[in-house]
N, C-alpha and C positions, 0 to 999 in steps of 0.2 A: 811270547818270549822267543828273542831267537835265537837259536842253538848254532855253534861252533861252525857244522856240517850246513847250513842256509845264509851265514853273514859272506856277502860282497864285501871287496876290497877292491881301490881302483887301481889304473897303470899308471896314472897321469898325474905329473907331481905329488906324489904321495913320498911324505916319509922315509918309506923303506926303501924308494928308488935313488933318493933325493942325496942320500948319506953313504949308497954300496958303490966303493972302488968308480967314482964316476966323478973324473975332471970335472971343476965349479964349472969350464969355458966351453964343456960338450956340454951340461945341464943349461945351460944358457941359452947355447944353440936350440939343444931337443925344446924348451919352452917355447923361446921366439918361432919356432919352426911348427908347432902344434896348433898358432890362432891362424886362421884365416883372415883373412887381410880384406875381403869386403863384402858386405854384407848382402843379403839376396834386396830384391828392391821390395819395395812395400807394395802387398795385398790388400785392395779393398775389401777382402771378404778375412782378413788374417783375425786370427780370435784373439784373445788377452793369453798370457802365457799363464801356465800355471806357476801357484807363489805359493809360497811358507804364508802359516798364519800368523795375525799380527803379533800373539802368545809366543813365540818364538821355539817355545818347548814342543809341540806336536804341529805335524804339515799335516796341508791339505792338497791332495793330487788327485787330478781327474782320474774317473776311469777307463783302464786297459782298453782301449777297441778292438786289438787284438797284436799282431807281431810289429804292425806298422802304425804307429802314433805321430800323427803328423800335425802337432798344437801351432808350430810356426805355418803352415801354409807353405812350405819349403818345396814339396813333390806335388808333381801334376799326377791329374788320375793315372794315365799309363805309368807312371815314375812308379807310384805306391804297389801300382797289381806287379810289376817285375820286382820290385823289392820284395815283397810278399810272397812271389812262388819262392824267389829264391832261399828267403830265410825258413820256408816251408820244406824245402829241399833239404836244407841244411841240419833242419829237425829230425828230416826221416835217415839223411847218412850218417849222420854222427850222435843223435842224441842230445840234442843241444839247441834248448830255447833261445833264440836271440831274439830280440825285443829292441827297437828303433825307435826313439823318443826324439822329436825336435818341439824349441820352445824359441819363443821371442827371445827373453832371460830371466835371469835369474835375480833380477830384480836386486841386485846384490851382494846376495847368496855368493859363498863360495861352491862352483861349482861341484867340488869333490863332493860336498855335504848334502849339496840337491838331491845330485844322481844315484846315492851309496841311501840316502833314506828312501827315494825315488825304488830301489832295486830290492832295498829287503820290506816297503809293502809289497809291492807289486810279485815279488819270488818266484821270475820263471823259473823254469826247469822242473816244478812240479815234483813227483816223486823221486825221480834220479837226484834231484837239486844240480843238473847242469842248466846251468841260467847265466847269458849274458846281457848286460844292459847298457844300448850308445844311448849316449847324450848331446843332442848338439844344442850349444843355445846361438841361437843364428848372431843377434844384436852381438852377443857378448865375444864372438868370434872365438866360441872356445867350443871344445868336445873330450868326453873320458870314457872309457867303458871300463863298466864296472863287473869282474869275472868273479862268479860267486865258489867258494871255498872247492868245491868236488873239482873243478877247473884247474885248481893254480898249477898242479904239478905240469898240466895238458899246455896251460896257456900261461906261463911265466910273463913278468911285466916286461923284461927285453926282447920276449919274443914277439907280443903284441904289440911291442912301440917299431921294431922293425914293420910288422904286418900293415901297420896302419900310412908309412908311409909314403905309398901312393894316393891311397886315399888324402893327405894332406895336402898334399898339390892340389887337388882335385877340388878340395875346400875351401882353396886357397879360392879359386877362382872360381865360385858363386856355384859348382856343379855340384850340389851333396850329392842328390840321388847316386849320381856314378859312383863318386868316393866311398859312399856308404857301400854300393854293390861290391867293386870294389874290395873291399874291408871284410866284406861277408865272403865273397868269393877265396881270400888270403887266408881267412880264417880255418874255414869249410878244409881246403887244397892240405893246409897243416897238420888238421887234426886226421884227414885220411892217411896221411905217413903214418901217421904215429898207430894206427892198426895195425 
């Protein structure tokens, strides 16, 4: 069961962003401005993405490898180990699991619902419950991170949709690794203010 203080919520057209004081033609914009616009090229080694079971009531998602899940083939070896020190840096400054998922897609799936069921198995953050989790699904040219409840006050949805958007650019143009670093890096810089 999961308790109040473990449930993820996302940034990325959810609801409660969707309906707060936020012109239809600026929601419009921040949407069209969040896909990436082409996709990375195909891998001969790229695995199957993970998918929902066919039961639609319970997924099934590989297991954690550790902070860098790299299911699309999207990061080359050097890309993963600098993503990896970094989100590992970012663990010992701040307290704060971040967790990096890329997938082919979502086969469907509305991504909010992947990465939010995707975040409360998986439930970084461990005893603190500070746990964030990116999503990208490369095909589907979309991404959300899902910031789990100890978070929200630290990491508001307009703070995070400001944060992310270098990284957007950066997605736009087939560079995740960078964007991702990036996005960690903006994250990381934020929440040291906030000490």
């Amino acid at each position: 069961m999961i308790t109040k203080s473990t449930r993820f919520y996302s940034i990325r057209y959810s609801k409660a962003t969707a309906g707060r004081r936020t012109p239809r033609l600026v929601l419009f914009l921040v949407l069209l401005a969040t896909s990436c616009q082409r996709p990375p090229p195909a891998s001969q080694n790229a695995q199957a993405s993970p998918s929902p079971s066919a039961t639609g009531s319970t997924q099934s998602f590989p297991q954690r490898v550790g902070l860098v899940n790299d299911f699309a083939n999207a990061f080359n070896p050097s890309q993963k180990k600098n993503l990896d020190s970094a989100l590992s840096q970012l663990k010992t400054d701040s307290d704060v699991e971040f967790v990096v998922v890329t997938i082919d897609s979502t086969n469907g799936q509305q991504l909010f619902d992947y990465s939010l069921a995707l975040a409360r198995q998986w439930a970084p953050g461990g005893d603190s419950r500070r746990g964030l989790v990116l999503v990208l699904s490369i095909k589907d040219r979309e991404w959300r991170l899902q910031v789990s409840r100890a978070l929200e006050k630290d990491l508001p949805d307009e703070v995070c949709l400001n944060l992310a958007e270098p990284a957007e650019d950066l997605y736009r143009q087939g560079k995740y690794a960078e964007g991702v670093e990036a996005y960690i890096k903006a994250i990381g810089d934020k929440l040291k203010k906030q000490k």
